[in-house]
C-alpha positions as CSV (number, residue, x, y, z in Angstrom):
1,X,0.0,0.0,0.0
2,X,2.6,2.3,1.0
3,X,4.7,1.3,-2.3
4,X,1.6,2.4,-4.1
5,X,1.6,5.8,-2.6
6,X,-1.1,5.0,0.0
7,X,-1.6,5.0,4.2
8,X,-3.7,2.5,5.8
9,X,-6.3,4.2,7.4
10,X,-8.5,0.8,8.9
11,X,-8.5,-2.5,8.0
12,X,-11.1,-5.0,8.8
13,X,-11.9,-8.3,8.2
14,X,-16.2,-8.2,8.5
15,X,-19.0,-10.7,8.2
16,X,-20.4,-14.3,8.6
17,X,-20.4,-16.8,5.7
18,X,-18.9,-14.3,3.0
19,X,-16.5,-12.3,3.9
20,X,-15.8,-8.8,3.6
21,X,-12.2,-7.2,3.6
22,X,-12.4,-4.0,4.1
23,X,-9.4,-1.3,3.6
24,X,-9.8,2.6,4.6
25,X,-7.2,4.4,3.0
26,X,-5.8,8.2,2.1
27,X,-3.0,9.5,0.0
28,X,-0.2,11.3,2.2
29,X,-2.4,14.8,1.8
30,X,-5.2,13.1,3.1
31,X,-7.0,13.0,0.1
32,X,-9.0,9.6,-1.3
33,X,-11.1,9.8,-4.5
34,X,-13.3,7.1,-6.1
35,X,-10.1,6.9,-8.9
36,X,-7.5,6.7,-5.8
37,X,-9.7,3.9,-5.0
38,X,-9.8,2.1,-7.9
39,X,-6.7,2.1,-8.5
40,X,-5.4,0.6,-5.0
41,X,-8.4,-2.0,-5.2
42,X,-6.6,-2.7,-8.7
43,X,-3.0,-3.0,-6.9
44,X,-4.3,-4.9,-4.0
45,X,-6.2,-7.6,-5.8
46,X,-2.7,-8.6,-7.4
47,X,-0.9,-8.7,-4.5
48,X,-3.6,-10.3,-2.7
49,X,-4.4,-13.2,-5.1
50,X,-0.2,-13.8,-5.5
51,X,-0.1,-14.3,-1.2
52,X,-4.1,-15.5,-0.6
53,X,-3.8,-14.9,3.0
54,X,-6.9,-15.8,3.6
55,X,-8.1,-18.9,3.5
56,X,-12.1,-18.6,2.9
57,X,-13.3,-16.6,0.1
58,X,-13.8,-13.0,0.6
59,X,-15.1,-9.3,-0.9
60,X,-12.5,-6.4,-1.1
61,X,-13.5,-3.4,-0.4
62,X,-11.4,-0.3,-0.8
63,X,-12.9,3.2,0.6
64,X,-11.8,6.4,1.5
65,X,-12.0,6.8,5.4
66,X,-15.1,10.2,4.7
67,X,-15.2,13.0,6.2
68,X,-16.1,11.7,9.4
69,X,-13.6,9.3,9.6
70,X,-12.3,6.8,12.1
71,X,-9.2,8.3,14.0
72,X,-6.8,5.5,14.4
73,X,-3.2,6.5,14.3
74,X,-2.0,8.8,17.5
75,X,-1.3,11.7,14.8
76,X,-4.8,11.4,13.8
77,X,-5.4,13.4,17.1
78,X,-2.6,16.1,16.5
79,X,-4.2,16.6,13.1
80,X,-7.2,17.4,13.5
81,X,-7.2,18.9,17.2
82,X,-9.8,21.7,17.3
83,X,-12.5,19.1,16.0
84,X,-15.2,16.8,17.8
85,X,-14.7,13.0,17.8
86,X,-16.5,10.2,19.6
87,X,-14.2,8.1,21.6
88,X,-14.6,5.1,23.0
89,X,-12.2,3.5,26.0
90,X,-11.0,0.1,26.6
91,X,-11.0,0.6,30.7
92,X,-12.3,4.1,30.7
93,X,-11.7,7.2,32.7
94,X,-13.5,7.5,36.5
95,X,-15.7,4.8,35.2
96,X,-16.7,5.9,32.0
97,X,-16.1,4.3,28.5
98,X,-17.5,6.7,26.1
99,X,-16.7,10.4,25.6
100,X,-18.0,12.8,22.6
101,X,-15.9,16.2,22.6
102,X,-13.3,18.3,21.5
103,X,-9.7,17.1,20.7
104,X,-7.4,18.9,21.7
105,X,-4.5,17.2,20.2
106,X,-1.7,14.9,22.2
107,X,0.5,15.1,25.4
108,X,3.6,12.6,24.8
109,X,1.0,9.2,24.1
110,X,-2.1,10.4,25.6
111,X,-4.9,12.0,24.1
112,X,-6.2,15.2,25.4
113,X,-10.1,16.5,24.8
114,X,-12.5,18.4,26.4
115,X,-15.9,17.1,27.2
116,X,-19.1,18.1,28.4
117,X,-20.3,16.2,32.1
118,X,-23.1,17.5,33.6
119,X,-23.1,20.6,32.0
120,X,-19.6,21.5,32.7
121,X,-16.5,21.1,30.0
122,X,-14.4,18.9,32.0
123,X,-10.9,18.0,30.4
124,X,-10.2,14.7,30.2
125,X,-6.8,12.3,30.0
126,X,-6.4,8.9,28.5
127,X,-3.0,6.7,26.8
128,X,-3.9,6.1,23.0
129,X,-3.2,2.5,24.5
130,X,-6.6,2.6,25.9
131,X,-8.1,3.7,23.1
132,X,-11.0,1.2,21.7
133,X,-12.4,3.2,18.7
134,X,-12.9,6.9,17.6
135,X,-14.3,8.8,15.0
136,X,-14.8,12.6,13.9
137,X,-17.9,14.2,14.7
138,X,-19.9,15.2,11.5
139,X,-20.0,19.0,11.7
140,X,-20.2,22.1,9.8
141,X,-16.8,24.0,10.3
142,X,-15.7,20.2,9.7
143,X,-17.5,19.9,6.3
144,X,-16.6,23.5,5.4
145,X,-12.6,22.4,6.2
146,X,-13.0,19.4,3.7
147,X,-14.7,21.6,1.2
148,X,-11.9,24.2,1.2
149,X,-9.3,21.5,1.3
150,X,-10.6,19.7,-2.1
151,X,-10.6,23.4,-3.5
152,X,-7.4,24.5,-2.7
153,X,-6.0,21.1,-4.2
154,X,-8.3,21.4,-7.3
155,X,-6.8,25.8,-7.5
156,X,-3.0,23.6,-7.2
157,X,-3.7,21.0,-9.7
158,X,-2.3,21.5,-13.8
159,X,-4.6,22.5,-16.1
């Protein structure tokens, strides 16, 4: 994937009798469009059918992580600090599990966001360790930031 220009954004391995393999990717500006995906699906398949690792039949399925995508790297948190995510906790923090809020980036390995608890922003501290899943928030200001990003790469791109 990476030889292919590509980061691995999720993979997962999904369903009962057939099999779904599904890859989340982006290309290193975080962009992923439907010929970006294509194309890797394309790459993939060959590499895939040369090493069959797995031994039951399955679907590929190669996506774009959206708009509201799943943060799974530590950086993801750095990058897009500022922004609401959902968050969910292996052990959790003063015996909760699940936290929506603002990120507000990292602190050496742990995560930092602020979170409303009883009608209070309370900040709240947890290792990426204990992380169990996490995805953006669907917003405006965070559709409005992918809309400007597509158009300042579409102002950059040769005509």
């Amino acid at each position: 994937m990476e030889a292919a220009g590509y980061r691995l954004v999720r993979l997962r391995l999904m369903g009962g009798k057939r099999k779904t393999l599904q890859i989340m990717a982006e290309r290193p500006d975080g962009g992923m469009d439907v010929e970006d995906c294509a194309t890797l699906s394309r790459t993939l398949s060959e590499v895939l059918e040369a090493a069959d690792p797995l031994a039951e039949e399955y679907v590929l399925e190669v996506s774009s992580p959206g708009i509201d995508r799943p943060l799974t790297a530590a950086d993801d948190f750095a990058r897009f600090a500022g922004h609401e995510a959902r968050v969910e906790l292996k052990t959790g923090v003063d015996g909760r599990r699940r936290f929506k809020g603002v990120l507000l980036g990292l602190d050496g390995t742990d995560i930092l966001m602020d979170v409303a608890v009883e009608g209070e922003t309370r900040r709240v501290r947890f290792a990426f360790t204990d992380l169990a899943e996490a995805k953006l928030v669907l917003t405006d200001r965070l559709i409005q930031e992918s809309l400007k990003a597509k158009e300042s790469k579409g102002a950059q791109a040769p005509h």
